[in-house]
C-alpha positions in Angstrom: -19.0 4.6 16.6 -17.4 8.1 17.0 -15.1 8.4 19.8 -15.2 11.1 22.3 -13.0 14.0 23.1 -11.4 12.2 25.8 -11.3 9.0 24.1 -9.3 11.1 21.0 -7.1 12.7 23.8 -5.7 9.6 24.8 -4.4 8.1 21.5 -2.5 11.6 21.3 1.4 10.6 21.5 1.5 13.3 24.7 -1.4 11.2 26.8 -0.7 7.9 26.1 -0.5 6.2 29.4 -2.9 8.0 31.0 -6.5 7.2 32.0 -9.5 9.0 31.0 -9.6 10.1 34.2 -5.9 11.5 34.2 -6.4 13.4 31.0 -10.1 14.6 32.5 -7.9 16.2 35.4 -5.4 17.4 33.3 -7.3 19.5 31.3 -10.3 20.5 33.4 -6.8 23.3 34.1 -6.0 23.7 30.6 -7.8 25.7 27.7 -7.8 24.0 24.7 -8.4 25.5 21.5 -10.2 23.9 18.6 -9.8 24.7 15.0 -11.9 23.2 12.3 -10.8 23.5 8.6 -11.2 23.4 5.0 -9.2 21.4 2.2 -6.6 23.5 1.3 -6.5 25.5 5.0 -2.8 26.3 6.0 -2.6 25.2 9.9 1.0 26.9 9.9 3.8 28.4 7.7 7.8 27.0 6.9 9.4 29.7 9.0 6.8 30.9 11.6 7.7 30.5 15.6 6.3 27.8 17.1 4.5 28.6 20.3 2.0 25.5 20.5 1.6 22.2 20.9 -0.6 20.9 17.7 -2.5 17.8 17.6 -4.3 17.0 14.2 -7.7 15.0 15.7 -9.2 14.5 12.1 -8.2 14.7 8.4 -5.0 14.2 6.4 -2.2 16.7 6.1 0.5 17.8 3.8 3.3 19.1 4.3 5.8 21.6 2.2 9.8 22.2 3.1 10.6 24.6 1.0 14.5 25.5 0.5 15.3 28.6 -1.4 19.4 28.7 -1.4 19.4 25.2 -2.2 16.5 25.5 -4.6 14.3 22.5 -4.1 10.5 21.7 -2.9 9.7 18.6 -1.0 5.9 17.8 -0.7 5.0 14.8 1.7 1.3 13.0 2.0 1.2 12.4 6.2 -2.4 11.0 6.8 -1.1 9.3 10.0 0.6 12.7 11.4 -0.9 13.0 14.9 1.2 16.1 16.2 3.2 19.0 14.5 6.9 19.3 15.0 6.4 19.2 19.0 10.7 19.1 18.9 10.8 22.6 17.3 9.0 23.9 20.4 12.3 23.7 22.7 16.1 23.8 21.7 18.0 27.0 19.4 15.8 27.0 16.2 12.4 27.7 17.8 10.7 27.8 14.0 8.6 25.4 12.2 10.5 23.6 9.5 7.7 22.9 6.9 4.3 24.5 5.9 1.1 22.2 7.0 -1.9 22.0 5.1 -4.9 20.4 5.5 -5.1 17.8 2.6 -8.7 17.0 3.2 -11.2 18.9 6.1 -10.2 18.7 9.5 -9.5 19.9 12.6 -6.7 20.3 15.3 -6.0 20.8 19.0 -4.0 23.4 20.0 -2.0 24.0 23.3 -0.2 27.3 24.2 3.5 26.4 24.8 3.4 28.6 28.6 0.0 26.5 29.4 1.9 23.1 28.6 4.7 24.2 30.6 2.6 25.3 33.3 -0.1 23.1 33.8 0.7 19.6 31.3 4.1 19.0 32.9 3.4 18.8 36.3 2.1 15.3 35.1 4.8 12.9 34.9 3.5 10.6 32.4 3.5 13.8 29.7 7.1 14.8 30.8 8.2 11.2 29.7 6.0 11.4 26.4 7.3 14.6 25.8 10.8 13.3 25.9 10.0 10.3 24.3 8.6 12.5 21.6 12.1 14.7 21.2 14.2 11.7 21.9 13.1 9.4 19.0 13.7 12.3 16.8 17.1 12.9 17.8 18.0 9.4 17.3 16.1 9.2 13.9 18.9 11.6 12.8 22.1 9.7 14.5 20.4 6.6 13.0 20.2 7.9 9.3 24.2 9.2 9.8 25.0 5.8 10.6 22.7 3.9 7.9 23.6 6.1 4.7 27.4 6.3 4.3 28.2 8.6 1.6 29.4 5.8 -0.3 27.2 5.8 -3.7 25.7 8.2 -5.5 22.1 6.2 -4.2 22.6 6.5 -0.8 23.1 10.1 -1.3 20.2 10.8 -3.0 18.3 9.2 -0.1 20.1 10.3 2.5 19.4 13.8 1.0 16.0 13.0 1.4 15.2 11.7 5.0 17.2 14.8 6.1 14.1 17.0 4.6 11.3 15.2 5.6 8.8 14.9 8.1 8.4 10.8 8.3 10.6 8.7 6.2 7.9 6.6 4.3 4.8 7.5 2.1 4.8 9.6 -0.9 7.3 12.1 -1.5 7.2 15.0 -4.4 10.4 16.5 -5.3 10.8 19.7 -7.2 14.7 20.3 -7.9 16.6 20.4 -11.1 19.2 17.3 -11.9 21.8 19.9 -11.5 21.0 21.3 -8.6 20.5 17.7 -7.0 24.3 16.8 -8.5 25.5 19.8 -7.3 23.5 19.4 -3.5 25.0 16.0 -2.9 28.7 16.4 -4.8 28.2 14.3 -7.7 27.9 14.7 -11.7 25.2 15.2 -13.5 25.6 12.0 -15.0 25.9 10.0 -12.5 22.9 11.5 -10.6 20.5 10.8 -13.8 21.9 7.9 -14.1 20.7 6.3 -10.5 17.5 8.2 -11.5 16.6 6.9 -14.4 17.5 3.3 -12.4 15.2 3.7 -10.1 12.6 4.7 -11.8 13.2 1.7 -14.0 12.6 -0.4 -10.7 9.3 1.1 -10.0 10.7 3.9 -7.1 9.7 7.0 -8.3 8.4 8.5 -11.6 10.3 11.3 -13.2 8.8 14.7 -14.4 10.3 17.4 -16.2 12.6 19.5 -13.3 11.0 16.6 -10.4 10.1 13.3 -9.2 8.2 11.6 -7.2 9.0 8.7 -4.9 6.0 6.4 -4.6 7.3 5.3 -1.0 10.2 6.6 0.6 10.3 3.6 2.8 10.4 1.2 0.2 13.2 3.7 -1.9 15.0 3.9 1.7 15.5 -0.4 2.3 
């Protein structure tokens, strides 16, 4: 049975908590803007300010992180992303961090960063989302300080990364030369195709020429 607007509304990470007839209050004051798109459809670019609130209601994204002076592509597979970067919209780096595309067709909700402020966070229930959101990334980052000493040329490459990527689990592609990589995380050559070449031996990622892919990060990660 296809669930109404309302009904998508609520499993939204910024109204969870709230009744149908909360979130029918709330935004009888808010305009909401709906975008459908094609497979293929950039929703927003590595780079560009972010100024709104997006929810993805339907489809499967992707998402590309891009890093010139270090020279290396990461593309992640998200199907379960629900919300884009909502942590970027506050703090000194007001800029997305990747470039989302639509994987499949979809479509997303958009909220105007002053109409959030405005209207959405005179509810208390979103102010405590909201923080909930920006807190659990903050300590996603503490956590993987802690959890990947710089100890072994492995933990490196992993550490490397989760500090790239959207959600640590799922397929990862990785575009980087084994030089570059060596040279990223302070190790040799060597040593960095040697863990490679281990763990593709143990079924974690499969090696192209100048890339790799991890076939789940979270699996790679434990």
């Amino acid at each position: 049975m296809e669930l109404t607007m309302f009904e998508r509304l609520l499993q939204l990470p910024l109204f969870q908590g709230m009744t149908m007839q909360e979130v029918s209050d709330v935004m009888s004051h808010v305009r909401l803007d709906f975008i459908n798109y094609h497979r293929g459809d950039e929703i927003v670019m590595q780079g560009e300010s972010c100024r709104k609130l997006i929810y993805i209601i339907s489809g499967e994204v992707m998402a590309e992180h891009r890093n010139i002076d270090l020279q290396f592509l990461l593309t992640e597979y998200l199907p379960d992303l629900k919300v884009i970067e909502p942590y970027n919209l506050f703090g000194m780096y007001q800029t997305y961090s990747c470039t989302y595309t639509f994987a499949t067709d979809g479509s997303t909700l958009a909220i105007d960063k002053h109409v959030m402020l405005s209207q959405l966070m005179t509810n208390n229930i979103v102010k405590i989302n909201l923080m909930n959101i920006i807190c659990n990334k903050y300590q996603q980052t503490l956590r993987l300080l802690c959890q990947y000493p710089d100890d072994s040329v492995r933990h490196k490459i992993v550490k490397f990364i989760l500090s790239h990527c959207v959600v640590p689990k799922g397929r990862k592609d990785i575009q980087i030369k084994m030089t570059d990589l060596a040279n990223i995380i302070h190790e040799t050559r060597l040593n960095v195709s040697f863990v490679l070449n281990e763990m593709q031996e143990q079924g974690l990622i499969t090696m192209q020429r100048g890339s790799f892919t991890i076939n789940d990060l979270q699996t790679l990660s434990k």
